[in-house]
C-alpha positions in Angstrom: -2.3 2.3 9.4 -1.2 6.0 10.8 1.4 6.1 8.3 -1.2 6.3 5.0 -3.5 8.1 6.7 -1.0 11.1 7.4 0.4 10.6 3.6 -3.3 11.0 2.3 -4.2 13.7 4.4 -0.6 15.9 3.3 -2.1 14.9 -0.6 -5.3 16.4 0.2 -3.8 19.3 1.6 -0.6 19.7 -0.7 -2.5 22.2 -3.5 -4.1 24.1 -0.6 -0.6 24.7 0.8 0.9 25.3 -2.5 -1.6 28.2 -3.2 -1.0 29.9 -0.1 2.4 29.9 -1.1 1.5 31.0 -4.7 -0.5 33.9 -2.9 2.1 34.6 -1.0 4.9 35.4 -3.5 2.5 37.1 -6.1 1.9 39.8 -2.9 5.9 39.5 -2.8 6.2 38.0 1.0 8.3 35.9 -0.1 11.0 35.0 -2.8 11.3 32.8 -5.5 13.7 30.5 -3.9 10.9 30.3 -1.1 8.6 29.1 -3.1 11.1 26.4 -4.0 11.4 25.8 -0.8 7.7 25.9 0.8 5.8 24.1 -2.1 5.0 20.5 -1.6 5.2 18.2 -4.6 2.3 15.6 -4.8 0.4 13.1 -7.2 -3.0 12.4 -7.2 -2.2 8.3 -8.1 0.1 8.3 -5.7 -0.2 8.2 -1.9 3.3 10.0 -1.8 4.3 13.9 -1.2 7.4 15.2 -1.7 9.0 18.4 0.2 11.9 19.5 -1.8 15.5 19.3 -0.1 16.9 22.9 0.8 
């Protein structure tokens, strides 16, 4: 099924994401409220990842 594939492949890749972003606003790119924005929440029990609502 496509659909779990593509939700375990954005699990694997949500904490890579999330430290760019983290790299990103400690070199002060980008705000705080972008971080909000950018980071992807995710659970490693769960096949589920969350991008928050702007």
């Amino acid at each position: 099924d496509y659909i779990l594939r593509d939700k375990a492949y954005a699990a694997k890749s949500a904490p890579f994401w999330n430290e760019i972003v983290k790299t990103l606003r400690e070199e002060d790119y980008i705000t705080n409220l972008s971080v909000s924005s950018y980071s992807f929440a995710y659970t490693y029990y769960l096949p589920i990842v969350c991008q928050p609502l702007v």
